[in-house]
C-alpha positions in Angstrom: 2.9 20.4 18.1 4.9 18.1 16.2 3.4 15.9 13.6 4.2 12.2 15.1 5.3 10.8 11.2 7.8 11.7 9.4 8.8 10.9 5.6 10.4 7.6 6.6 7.5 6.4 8.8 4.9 7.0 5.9 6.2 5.4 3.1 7.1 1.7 5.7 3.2 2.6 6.6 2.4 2.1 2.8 4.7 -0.8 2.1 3.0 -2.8 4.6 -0.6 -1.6 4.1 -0.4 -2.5 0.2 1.6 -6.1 1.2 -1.2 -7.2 3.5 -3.9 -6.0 1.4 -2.2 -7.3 -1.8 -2.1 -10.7 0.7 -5.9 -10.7 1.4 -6.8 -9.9 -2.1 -4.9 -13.0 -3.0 -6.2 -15.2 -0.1 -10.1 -13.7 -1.2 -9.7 -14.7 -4.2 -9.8 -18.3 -3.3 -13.3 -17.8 -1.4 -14.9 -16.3 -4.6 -18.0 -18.1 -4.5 -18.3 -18.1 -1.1 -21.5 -16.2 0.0 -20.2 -15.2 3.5 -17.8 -13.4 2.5 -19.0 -9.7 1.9 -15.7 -8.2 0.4 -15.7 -6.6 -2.6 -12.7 -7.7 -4.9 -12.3 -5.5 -7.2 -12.5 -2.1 -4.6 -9.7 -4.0 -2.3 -7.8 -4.7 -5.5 -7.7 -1.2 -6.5 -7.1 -0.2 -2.9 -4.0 -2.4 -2.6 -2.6 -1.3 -6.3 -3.0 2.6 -5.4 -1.5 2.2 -1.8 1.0 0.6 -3.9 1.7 3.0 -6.5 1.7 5.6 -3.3 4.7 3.6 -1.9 6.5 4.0 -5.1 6.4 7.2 -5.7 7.5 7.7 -2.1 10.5 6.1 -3.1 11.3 8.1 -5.9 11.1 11.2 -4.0 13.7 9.6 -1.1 15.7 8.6 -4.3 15.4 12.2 -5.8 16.7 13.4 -2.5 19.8 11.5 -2.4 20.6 12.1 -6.0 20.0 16.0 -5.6 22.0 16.3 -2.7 24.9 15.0 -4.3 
């Protein structure tokens, strides 16, 4: 069985994960004394950053690659 992801597919997976959450932090932010909202801030911002550092470093590996095989 062949795993349905490949390297490409995981890092655009990340990039678009950490934009929206990065989005929805942002757009929280403005509801921060609203009771209704039950998000917690600061757990979403770290989420978003470490999805976000993910991404990166998936970037530097695809960059490694090309600079290694040349």
């Amino acid at each position: 069985m062949q795993f349905p992801f490949d390297f490409w597919n995981v890092s655009l997976w990340l990039a678009v994960t950490g934009i929206i959450l990065l989005i929805t932090v942002q757009l929280a932010s403005a509801y921060e004394g609203n009771a209704t909202l039950l998000i917690d801030q600061k757990r979403l911002r770290t989420t978003a950053l470490i999805i976000g550092i993910l991404f990166l470093v998936t970037v530097a590996i695809r960059i490694y690659g090309i600079v290694a095989s040349t």
